[in-house]
C-alpha positions in Angstrom: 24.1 -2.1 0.3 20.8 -3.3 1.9 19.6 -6.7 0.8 16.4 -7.1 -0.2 13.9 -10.2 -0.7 10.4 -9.6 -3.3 7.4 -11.7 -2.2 5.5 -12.8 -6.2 8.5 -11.9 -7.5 7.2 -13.5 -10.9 3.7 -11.5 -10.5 3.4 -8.3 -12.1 3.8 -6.0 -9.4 7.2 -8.2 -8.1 8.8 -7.2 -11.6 8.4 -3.1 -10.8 9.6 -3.7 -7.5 12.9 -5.8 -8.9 13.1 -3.1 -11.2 13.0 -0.5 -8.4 15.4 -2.2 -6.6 17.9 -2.0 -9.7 17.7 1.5 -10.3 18.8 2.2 -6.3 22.7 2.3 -5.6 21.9 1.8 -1.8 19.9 -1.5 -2.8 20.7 -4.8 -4.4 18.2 -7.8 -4.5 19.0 -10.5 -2.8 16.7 -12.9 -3.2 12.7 -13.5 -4.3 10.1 -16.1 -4.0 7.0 -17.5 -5.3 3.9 -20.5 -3.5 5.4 -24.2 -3.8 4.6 -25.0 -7.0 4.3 -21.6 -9.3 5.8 -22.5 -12.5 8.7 -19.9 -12.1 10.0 -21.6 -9.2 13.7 -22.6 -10.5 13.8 -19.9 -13.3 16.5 -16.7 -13.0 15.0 -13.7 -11.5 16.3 -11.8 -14.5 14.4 -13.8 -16.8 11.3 -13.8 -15.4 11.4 -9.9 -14.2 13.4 -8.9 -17.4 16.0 -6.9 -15.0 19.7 -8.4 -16.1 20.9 -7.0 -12.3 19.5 -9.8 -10.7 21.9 -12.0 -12.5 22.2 -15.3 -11.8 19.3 -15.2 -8.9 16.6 -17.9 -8.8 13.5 -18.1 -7.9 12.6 -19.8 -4.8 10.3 -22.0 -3.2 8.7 -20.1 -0.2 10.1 -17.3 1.7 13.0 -18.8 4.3 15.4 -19.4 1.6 15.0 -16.0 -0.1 15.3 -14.5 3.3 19.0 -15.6 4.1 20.6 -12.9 3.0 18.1 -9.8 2.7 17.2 -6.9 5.3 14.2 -6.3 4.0 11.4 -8.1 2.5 8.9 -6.3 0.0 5.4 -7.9 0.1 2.9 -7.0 -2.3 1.1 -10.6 -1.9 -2.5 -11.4 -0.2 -3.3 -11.2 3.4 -2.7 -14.1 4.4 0.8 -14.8 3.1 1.6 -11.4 4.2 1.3 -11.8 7.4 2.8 -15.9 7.1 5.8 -14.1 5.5 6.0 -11.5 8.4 5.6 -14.0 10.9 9.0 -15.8 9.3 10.4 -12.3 9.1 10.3 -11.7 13.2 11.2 -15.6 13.5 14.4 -14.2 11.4 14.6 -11.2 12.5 14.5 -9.3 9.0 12.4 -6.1 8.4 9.1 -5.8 6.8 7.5 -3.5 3.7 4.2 -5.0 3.7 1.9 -3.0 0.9 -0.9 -5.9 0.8 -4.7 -4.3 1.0 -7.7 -6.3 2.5 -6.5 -7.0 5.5 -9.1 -7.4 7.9 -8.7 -5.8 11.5 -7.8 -8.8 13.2 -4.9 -9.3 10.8 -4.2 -5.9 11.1 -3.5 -6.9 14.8 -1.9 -9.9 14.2 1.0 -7.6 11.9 0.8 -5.4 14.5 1.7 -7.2 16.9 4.7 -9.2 15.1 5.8 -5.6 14.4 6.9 -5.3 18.3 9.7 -8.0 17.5 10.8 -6.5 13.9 10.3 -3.3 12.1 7.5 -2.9 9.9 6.2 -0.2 7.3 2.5 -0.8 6.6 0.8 1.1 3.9 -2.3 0.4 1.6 -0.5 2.6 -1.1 3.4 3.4 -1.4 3.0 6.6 -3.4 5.2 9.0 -2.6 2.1 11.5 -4.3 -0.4 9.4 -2.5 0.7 9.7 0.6 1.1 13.2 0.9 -2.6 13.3 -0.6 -3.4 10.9 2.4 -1.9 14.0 4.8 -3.9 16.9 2.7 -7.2 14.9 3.0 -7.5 16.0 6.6 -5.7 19.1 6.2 -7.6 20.2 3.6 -10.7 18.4 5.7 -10.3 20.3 8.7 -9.4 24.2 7.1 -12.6 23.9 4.9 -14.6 23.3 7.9 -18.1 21.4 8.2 -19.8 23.6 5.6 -17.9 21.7 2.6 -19.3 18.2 2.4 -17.2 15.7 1.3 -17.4 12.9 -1.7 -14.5 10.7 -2.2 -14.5 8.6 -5.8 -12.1 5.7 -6.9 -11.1 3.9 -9.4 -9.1 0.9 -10.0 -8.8 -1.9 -13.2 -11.1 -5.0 -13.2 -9.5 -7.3 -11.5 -9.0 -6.3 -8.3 -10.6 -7.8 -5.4 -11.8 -5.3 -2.6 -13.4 -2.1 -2.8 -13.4 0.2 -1.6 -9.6 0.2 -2.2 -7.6 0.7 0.8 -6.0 4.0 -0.1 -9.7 5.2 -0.2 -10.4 3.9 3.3 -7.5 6.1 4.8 -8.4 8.5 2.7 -11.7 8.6 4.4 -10.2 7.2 7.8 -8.2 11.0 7.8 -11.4 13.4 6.7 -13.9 11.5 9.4 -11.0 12.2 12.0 -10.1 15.7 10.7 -14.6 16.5 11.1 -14.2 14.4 14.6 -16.5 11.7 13.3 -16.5 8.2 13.5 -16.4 6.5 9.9 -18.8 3.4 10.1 -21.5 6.3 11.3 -21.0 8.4 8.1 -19.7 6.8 5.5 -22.3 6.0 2.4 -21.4 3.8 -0.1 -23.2 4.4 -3.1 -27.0 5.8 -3.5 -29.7 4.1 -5.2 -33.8 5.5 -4.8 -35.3 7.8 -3.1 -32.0 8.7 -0.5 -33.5 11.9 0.8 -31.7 14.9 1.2 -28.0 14.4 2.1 -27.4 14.8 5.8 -24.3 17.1 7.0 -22.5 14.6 8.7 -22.1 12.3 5.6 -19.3 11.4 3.0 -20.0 9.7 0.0 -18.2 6.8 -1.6 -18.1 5.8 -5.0 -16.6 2.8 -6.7 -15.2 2.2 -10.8 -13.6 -0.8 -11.5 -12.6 -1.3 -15.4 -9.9 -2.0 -17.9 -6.5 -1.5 -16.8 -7.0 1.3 -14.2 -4.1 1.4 -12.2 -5.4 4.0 -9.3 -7.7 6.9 -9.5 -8.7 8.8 -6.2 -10.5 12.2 -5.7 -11.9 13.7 -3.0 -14.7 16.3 -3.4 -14.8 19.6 -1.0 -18.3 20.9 -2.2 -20.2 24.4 -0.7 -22.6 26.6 -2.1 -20.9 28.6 -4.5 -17.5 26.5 -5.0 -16.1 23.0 -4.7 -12.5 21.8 -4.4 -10.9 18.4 -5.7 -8.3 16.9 -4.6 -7.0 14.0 -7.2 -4.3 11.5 -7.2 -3.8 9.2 -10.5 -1.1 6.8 -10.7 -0.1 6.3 -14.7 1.8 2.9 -13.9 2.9 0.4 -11.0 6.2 1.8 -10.7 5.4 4.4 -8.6 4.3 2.2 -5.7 7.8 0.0 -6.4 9.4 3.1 -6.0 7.7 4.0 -2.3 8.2 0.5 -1.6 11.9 0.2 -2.3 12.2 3.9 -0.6 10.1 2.6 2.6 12.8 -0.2 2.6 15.7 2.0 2.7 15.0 3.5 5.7 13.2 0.8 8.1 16.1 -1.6 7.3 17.7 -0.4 10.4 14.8 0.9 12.5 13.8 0.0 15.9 11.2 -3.2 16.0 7.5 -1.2 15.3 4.6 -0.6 13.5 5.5 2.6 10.8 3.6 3.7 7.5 4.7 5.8 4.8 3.8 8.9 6.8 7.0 7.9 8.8 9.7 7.7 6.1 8.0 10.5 4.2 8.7 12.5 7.8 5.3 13.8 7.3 4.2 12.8 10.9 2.8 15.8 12.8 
């Protein structure tokens, strides 16, 4: 059984992943953690999660304890306690699931470059679905050819923080590379006024945030005569706790380096 510790094990998303982690025979939770000074900090995992299989578990204070006896952490935090987390992990010598969006490209450095010390899987969105979208996009992308232009809209609930959301951004990251463009040079986000017509070398972005939203992404593939949409929807949070606990199984005993869901999905070309 591989041991696994949950980053905001007491936050929403920690609760699927505990969940997720119950429901696999190859997994058992060995531990989860919250900031110094969250108010579950000495409450039972099961209580807090409502999953009885993390029986008499507690809650702990920061990372190192919770670590002790995993293989794996699952990190759904913020930036910047990812990567302090992650930095602890190759310290401990414990692999990573890291599925924290907004990192910035120097962090995005920084976790790559703890990743030559421990395994890591990387991935704006855990999907299983989504990330075989993220594979169709330039598929799909390239086969079409330059004559389809492409329009990419998400949508997420109203509380989260970056936009776009960083499934779009590889979303878009694979159709500029499938057209051999560079995506700071094409991307438009959002039109307001007199725009013009809409140049070939162009894909459009568009941005919902509302309600309780968890993850809406479709891609337009638009010619004269016909379009094509591509369209992922996730109905509930347990579908990236799924991935996650998934992406753990396998990088538990992988060699130290940087992977993505492309990797355990085998999908890689």
């Amino acid at each position: 059984m591989i041991g696994m510790a949950v980053a905001g094990v007491a936050g929403r998303m920690g609760g699927f992943i505990v969940r997720a982690i119950g429901r696999q025979a190859e997994a058992g939770l060995a531990g989860g953690f919250e900031a110094p000074g969250h108010p579950a900090i000495g409450k039972r995992v099961a209580e807090v999660c409502g999953e009885p299989q993390a029986g008499d578990l507690l809650v702990e204070a920061g990372a190192e304890a919770a670590l002790g006896s995993a293989r794996v952490l699952i990190d759904f935090t913020a930036p910047a306690a990812s990567l302090a987390h992650l930095e602890l992990c190759a310290r401990l010598g414990k692999a990573a699931v890291i599925g924290t969006t907004g990192l910035d490209s120097g962090q995005k450095q920084a976790m790559a470059a703890l990743a030559a010390r421990v395994p890591v899987v990387y991935a704006p969105n855990m999907s299983v679905g989504m990330n075989l979208m993220f594979k169709l996009a330039g598929l799909v992308a390239r086969v079409l050819g330059p004559d389809y232009a492409m329009e990419l809209v998400e949508a997420h609930h109203d509380q989260k923080k970056d936009a776009p959301s960083g499934s779009a951004l590889r979303l878009l990251e694979e159709m500029a590379a499938a057209r051999g463009w560079k995506l700071d040079q094409v991307a438009k986000h959002g039109r307001q006024g007199l725009v013009g017509a809409r140049p070939r070398e162009e894909i459009g972005v568009s941005v919902i945030r509302g309600g309780d939203i968890v993850g809406d992404h479709t891609i337009y593939f638009i010619t004269q005569g016909e379009r094509l949409e591509l369209t992922h929807r996730a109905h509930t949070r347990d579908t990236f706790a799924q991935g996650a606990v998934r992406a753990a199984l396998w990088v538990a005993d992988k060699k130290p380096g940087l992977y993505d869901m492309q990797d355990v999905l085998g999908l890689k070309d």
